[in-house]
N, C-alpha and C positions, 0 to 999 in steps of 0.2 A: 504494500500500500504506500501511496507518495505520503511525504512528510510534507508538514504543514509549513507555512510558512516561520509560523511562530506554535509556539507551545500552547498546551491551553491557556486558555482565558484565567489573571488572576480573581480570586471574588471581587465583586463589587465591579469589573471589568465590564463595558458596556458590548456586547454582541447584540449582531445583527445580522440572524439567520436567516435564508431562503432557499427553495426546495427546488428542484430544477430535476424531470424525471423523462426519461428516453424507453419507449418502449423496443419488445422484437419485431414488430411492423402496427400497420394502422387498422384492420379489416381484419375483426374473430367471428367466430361461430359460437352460439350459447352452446357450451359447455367444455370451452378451451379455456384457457388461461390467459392473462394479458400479463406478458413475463416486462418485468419492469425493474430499470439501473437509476438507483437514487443518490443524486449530487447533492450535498446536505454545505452551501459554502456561508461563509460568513465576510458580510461587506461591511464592519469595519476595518479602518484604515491598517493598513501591515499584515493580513492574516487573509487566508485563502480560506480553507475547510476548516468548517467549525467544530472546534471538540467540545461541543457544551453538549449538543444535545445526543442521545442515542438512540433515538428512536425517528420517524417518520411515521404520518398519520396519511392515508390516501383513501380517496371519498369518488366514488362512481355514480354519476348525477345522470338523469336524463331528463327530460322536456318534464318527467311525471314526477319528478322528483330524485331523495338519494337511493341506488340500487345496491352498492354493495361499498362495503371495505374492507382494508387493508390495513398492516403495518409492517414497514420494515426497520428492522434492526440495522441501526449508523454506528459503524466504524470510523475513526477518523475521518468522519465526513459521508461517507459511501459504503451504500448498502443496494442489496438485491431482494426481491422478492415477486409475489404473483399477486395478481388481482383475479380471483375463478370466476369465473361467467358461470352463474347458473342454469340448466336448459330452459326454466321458465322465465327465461327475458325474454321479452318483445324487440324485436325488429328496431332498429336505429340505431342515432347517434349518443353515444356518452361520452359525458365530459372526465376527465380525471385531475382530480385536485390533490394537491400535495402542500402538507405544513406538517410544523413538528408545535409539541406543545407550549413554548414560549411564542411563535407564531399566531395560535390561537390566543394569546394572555395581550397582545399586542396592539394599542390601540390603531382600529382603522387598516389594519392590513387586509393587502389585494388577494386574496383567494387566485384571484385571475390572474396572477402575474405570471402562473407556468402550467397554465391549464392548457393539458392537451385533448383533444377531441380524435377518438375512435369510432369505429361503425360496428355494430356488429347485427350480424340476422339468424334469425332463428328458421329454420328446414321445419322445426317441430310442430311450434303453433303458427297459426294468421293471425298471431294477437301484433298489432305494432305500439310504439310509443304514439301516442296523443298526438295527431299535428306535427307529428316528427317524422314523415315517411312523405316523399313525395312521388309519383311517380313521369319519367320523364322519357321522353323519345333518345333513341341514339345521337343522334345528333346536338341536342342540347345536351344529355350528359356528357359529350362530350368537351364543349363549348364552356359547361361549368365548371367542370373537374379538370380543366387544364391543369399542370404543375405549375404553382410561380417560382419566381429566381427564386434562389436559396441560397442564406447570406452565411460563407465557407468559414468565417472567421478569421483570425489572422494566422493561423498555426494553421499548419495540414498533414494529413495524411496519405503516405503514397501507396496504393492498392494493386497488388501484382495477382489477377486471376488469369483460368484460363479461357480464350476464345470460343471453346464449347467442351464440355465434359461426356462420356458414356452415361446411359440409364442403368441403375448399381451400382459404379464404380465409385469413385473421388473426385474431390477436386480440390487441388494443393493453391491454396491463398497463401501470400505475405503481404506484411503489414511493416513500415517502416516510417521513421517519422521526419518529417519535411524540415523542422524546425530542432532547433540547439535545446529543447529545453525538455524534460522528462513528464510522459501526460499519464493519467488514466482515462481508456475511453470502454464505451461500450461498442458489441459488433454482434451486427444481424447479419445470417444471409435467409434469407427468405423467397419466396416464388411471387410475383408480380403476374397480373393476367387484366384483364378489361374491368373489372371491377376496383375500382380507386378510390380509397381513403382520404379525410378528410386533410387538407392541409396542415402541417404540424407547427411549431413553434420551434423556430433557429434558437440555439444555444445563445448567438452570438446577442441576438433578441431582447433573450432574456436576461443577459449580465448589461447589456444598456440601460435595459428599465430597470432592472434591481438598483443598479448604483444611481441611479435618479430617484429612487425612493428612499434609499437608505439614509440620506443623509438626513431627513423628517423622523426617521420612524422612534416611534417611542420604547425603551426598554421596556422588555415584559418585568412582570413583579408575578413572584411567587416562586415555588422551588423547580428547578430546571429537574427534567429529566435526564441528567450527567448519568448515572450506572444504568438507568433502565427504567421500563413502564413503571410510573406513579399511578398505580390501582386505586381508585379513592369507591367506597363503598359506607353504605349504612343499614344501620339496626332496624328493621321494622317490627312492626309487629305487637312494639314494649310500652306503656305509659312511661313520663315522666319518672314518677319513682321508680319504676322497674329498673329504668335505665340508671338512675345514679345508685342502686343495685351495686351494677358491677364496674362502679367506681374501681380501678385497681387493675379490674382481667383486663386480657388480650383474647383479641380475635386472631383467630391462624385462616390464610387461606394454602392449600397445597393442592399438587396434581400429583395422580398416581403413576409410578414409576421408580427409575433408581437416578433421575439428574439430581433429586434434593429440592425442587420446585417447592419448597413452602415459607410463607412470610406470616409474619405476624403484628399488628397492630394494635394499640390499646384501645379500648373503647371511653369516647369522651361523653361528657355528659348528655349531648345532643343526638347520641347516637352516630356520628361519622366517625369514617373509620380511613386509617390512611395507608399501605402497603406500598413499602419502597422496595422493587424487586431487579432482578437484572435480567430482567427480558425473561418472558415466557414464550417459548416455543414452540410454534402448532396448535392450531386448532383444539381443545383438552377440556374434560370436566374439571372443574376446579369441587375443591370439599371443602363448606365454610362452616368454621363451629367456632363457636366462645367458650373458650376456658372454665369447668367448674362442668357442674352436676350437677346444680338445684333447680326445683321447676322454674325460676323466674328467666330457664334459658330456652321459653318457648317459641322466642321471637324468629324473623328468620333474615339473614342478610343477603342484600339486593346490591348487585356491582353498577356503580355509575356508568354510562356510555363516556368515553374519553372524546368522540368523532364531536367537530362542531358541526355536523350538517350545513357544511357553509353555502354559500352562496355561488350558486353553478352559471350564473348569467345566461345571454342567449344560446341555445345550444343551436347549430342548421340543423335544416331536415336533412337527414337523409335520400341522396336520389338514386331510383332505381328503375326495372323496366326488363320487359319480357327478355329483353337480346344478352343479360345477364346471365338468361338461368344456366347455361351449358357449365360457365363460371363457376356459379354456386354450389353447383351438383356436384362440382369436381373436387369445392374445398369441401361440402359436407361430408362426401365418403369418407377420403384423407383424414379428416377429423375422427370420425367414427371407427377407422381403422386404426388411427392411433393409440385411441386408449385401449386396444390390444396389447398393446407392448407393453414389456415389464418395463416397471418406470427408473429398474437401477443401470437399465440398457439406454439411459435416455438421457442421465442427467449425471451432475457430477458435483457433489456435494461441497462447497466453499466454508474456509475458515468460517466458525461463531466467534461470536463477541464471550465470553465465559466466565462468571465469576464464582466458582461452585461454593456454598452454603459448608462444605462439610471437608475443609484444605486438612492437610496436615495427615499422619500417619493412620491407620483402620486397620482392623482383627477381621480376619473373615473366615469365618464356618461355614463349609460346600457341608448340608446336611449329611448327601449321600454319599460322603468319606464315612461317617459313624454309623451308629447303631442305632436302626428308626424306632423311638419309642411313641407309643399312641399320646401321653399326654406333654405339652410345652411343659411344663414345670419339670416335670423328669428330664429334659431336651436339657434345660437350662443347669440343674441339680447336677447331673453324670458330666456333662466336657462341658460345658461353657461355662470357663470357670470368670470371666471376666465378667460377670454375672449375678448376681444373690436375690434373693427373693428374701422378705422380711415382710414382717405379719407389723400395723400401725392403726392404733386405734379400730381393730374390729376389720379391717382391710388390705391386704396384700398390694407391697406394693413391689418394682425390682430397682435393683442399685445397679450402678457401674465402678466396676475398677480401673480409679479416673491413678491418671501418668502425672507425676511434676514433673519438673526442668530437672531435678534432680535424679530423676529415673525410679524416684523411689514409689510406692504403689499404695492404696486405699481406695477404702469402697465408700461412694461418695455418702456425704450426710444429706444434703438439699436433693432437691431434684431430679429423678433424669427423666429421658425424653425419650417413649418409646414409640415408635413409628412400624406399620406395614404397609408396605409399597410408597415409601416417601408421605405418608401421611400421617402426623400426630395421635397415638391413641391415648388421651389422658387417663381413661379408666382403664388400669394395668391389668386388672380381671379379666378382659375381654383378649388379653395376651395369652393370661395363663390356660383361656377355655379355648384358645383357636387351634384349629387342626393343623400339630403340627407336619402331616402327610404334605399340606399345601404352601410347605417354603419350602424353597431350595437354598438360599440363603441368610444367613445372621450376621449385618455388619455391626461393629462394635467400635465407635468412636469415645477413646477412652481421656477426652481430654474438655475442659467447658467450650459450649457452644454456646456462638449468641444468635437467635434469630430475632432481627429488630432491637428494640429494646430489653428481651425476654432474654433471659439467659439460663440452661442447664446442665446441670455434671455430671456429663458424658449422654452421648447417644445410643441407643440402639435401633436399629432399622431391619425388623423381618421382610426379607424381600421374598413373596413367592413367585410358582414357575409360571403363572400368569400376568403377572405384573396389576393387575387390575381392583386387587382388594376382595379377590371372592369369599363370600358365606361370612362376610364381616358386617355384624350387627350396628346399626349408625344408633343416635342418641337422637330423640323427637327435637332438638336444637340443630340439628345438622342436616344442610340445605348444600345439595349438588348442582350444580350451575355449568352451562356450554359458557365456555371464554374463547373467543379469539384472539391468537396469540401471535407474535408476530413470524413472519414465514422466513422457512427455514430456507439459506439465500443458496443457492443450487446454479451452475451453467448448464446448459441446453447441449451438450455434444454428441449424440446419436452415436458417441465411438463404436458401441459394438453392433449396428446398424445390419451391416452385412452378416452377422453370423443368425439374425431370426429369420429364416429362409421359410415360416409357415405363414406371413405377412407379407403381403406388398408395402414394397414403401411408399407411401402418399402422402409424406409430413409436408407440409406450407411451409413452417418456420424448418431450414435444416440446419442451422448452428447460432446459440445465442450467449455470449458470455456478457455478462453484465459488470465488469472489474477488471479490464486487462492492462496492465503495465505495459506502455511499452518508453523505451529507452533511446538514444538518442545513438547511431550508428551501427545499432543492433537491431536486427530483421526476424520479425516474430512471424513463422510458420504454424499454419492451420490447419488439418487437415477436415474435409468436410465431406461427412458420405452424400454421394448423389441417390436421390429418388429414382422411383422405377416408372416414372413418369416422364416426357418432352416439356419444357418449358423453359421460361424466362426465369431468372433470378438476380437478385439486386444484394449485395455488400455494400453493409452501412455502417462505419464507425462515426461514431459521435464523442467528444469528450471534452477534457481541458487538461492545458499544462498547467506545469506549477508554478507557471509567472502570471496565470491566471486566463491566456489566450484560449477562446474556445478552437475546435477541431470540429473539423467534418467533411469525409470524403466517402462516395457513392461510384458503385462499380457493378455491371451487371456479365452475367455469361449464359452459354445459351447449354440447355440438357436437351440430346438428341437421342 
């Protein structure tokens, strides 16, 4: 990843972030993806990529309103991720917005400054968007949908394909950079045909109008998303007194698995609740419960929507018309035969951002090294001895044999914090009655943990071989909730393309990388399977150096 120009932002440091997003072409079908490269830069003076924020918020508007979102997780600046078309979208244009959440805290900020407009159509329904479909003779669509100039920037890129490629085979790209200065850009090569997408926004465009905006724009107030989503949620359900009740507890939210995905937050008198996390990844039920065991924890908690549903402005109609369909038909099969493919044949999984909950040294027990006994507590009594179980006021509860600096060893007095499948189980009974048949693993963090403000001495985490929390009993407090989470950043490279011989290949998009380096005398080689199809295709890189110049060079070859 290029370095910034400056380090991050001291506190109190005035930034001034904006969102700048390139997709893998302009024209989906409902139930693809709109694979998308997010430039996250910051125009105060001296600094290029902003390291403040780490997240991006992206908002999919049509004439009818907001249709879907996004988030992607910002690395120094630049992040990847997908916007999924659902199949029950209507027919048209959507707009795509991008801000990060001091953007939204901002007074008077343009939503529109890097709104880009896609098309997409649905094969499945006749439903269209509202007033958003037009339909037109060949001849006018052609007339409208001309290409206009497109403004290259000052830096470029120089684009070495070939003349025409075989149907199956390859086709060997390089990419070298024009300019003395080191960029990251994004690169499509995708199939062009008679149906045309809607005019995009120049890079160069938009660092014009940014830096004419920025010099007005007002610092946001409130706390930056610096390590990751600010989850802000509250208590329903509780009167007043219920709530200052549980003056004291924390609320925990977690997702089940072995990353460690759980935060916790105290509960204020008001009921809000605030969860500082470092990015959740993927799509995930989250399990929210509050701390304790007494009925007055009947309430149940509800996650705030982060998206501002901003403001989409005009969107075009969409123009379309019978001389299309041959088109259409060709990108809908393609589509439809794509999600045949297995998806680890298709993509290629890009550094995360990571901060894991749980650093430092761990004890791990594979069950099925020992000897299976039918109850936990026997499990824990015979070999896990970094373990004890101790009887307290009328209630079982387990300890850890927590490590000093010293190497020396005890089982802790306070707390500890027993978890199955990444999820906090406070009532440690429901430990000792779980079926020990259904773990494969006991990890054993034998040192204090802090999640949030909460702290415990030492962890234990039964992971079972489902990972999912099965035949585990919830507490009438404990509310599972869908979270969208942000997308896990992935390139598009078809590498093993030619070895699924039970599939034609019919992809639209055939290579998408959303992050490439390239370097100033060095020639980055591509290589990109060809479809089993004749067609046009276009190579697009998009991006910026790190003196801040946009890039953008366009290259097409023909598949015979």
């Amino acid at each position: 990843m290029l370095a910034v120009l400056l380090a991050a932002p001291a506190a109190g440091a005035r930034v001034v972030e904006r969102v700048y997003v390139s997709t893998d072409r302009a024209v989906y079908m409902a139930g693809e993806d709109i694979r998308c490269s997010a430039f996250c830069l910051d125009f105060a003076p001296g600094r290029l990529y902003s390291e403040l924020s780490s997240l991006a918020y992206l908002e999919l508007h049509s004439a009818d309103g907001l249709a879907q979102t996004a988030k992607i997780a910002l690395v120094h600046g630049r992040g990847a991720g997908v916007i999924s078309l659902p199949r029950t979208l209507p027919t048209g244009n959507y707009r795509i917005i991008a801000y990060t959440a001091q953007n939204r805290q901002e007074e008077g900020y343009d939503y529109g400054l890097s709104a880009r407009t896609v098309s997409v159509f649905n094969p499945y329904l006749t439903e269209r968007v509202k007033g958003g479909v037009e339909i037109v003779g060949a001849e006018e669509y052609a007339a409208r949908t001309a290409p206009a100039e497109d403004s290259a920037g000052s830096g470029g890129v120089q684009i070495t394909a070939p003349a025409a490629a075989a149907r199956g085979g390859s086709a060997a790209l390089t990419l070298a950079l024009e300019g003395g200065r080191p960029a990251s850009v994004s690169v499509s090569v995708h199939r062009v045909d008679a149906v045309r997408g809607p005019a995009q926004p120049a890079f160069a465009d938009f660092l014009a109008a940014a830096r004419r905006g920025a010099s007005g724009a007002t610092p946001a107030e409130g706390t930056p998303e610096y390590e990751g989503e600010i989850i802000r949620a509250r208590v329903m359900g509780l009167s007043e007194e219920q709530l200052r009740s549980l003056n004291g507890r924390f609320a925990f939210i977690s997702a089940p698995g072995i990353e460690s995905d759980v935060y916790a937050a105290p509960v204020t008198p008001d009921g809000a609740l605030v969860f500082y996390t470092n990015n959740i990844y993927g799509d995930k039920d989250l399990v929210c419960e509050i701390e304790g065991d007494d009925a007055a924890l009947l309430g149940h908690m509800e996650i705030v929507s982060p998206f501002a549903d901003a403001p989409a402005g005009e969107i075009p109609a969409l123009l379309m018309g019978d001389f299309l369909q041959e088109d259409l038909l060709a990108r809908s099969i393609g589509s439809q035969i794509e999600k045949e493919f297995a998806s680890d044949t298709l993509f290629q999984y890009l550094p995360l951002r990571e901060n894991r909950l749980f650093d430092g040294s761990r004890i791990r027990y594979h069950l099925d090294d020992y000897t299976r006994f039918p109850l936990m507590e026997e499990v824990i009594t015979e070999f896990v001895t970094e373990l004890q179980a101790r009887r307290t006021e009328g209630r079982r509860d387990i300890r850890v044999l927590l490590e000093d600096n010293f190497q020396g060893k005890t089982f802790s007095v306070g707390t500890s914090l027993m978890m199955l499948d990444g999820v906090p189980v406070f009532d440690h009974e429901k430990i000792f009655r779980y079926d020990p048949l259904l773990v494969e693993d006991i990890l054993i963090y034998p040192h204090t943990v802090y999640i949030g403000a909460r702290s415990y001495n030492g962890v234990a985490d039964f992971i079972t071989y489902k990972r999912n929390l099965p035949s585990l009993q919830f507490n009438d407090s404990v509310r599972i909730v869908s979270f969208k989470g942000v997308s896990v950043p992935t390139a598009y490279t078809g590498r093993d393309i030619p070895a699924l011989a039970d599939y034609p290949d019919y992809r639209q998009t055939l290579y998408w990388h959303p992050a490439l380096e390239l370097v100033p005398g060095e020639i980055l080689r591509l290589d990109c399977a060809v479809p089993d199809y004749a067609g046009t295709f276009e190579v697009v890189v998009e991006g910026i150096d790190d003196a801040g110049n946009p890039l953008k060079a366009v290259s097409r070859f023909e598949v015979r």
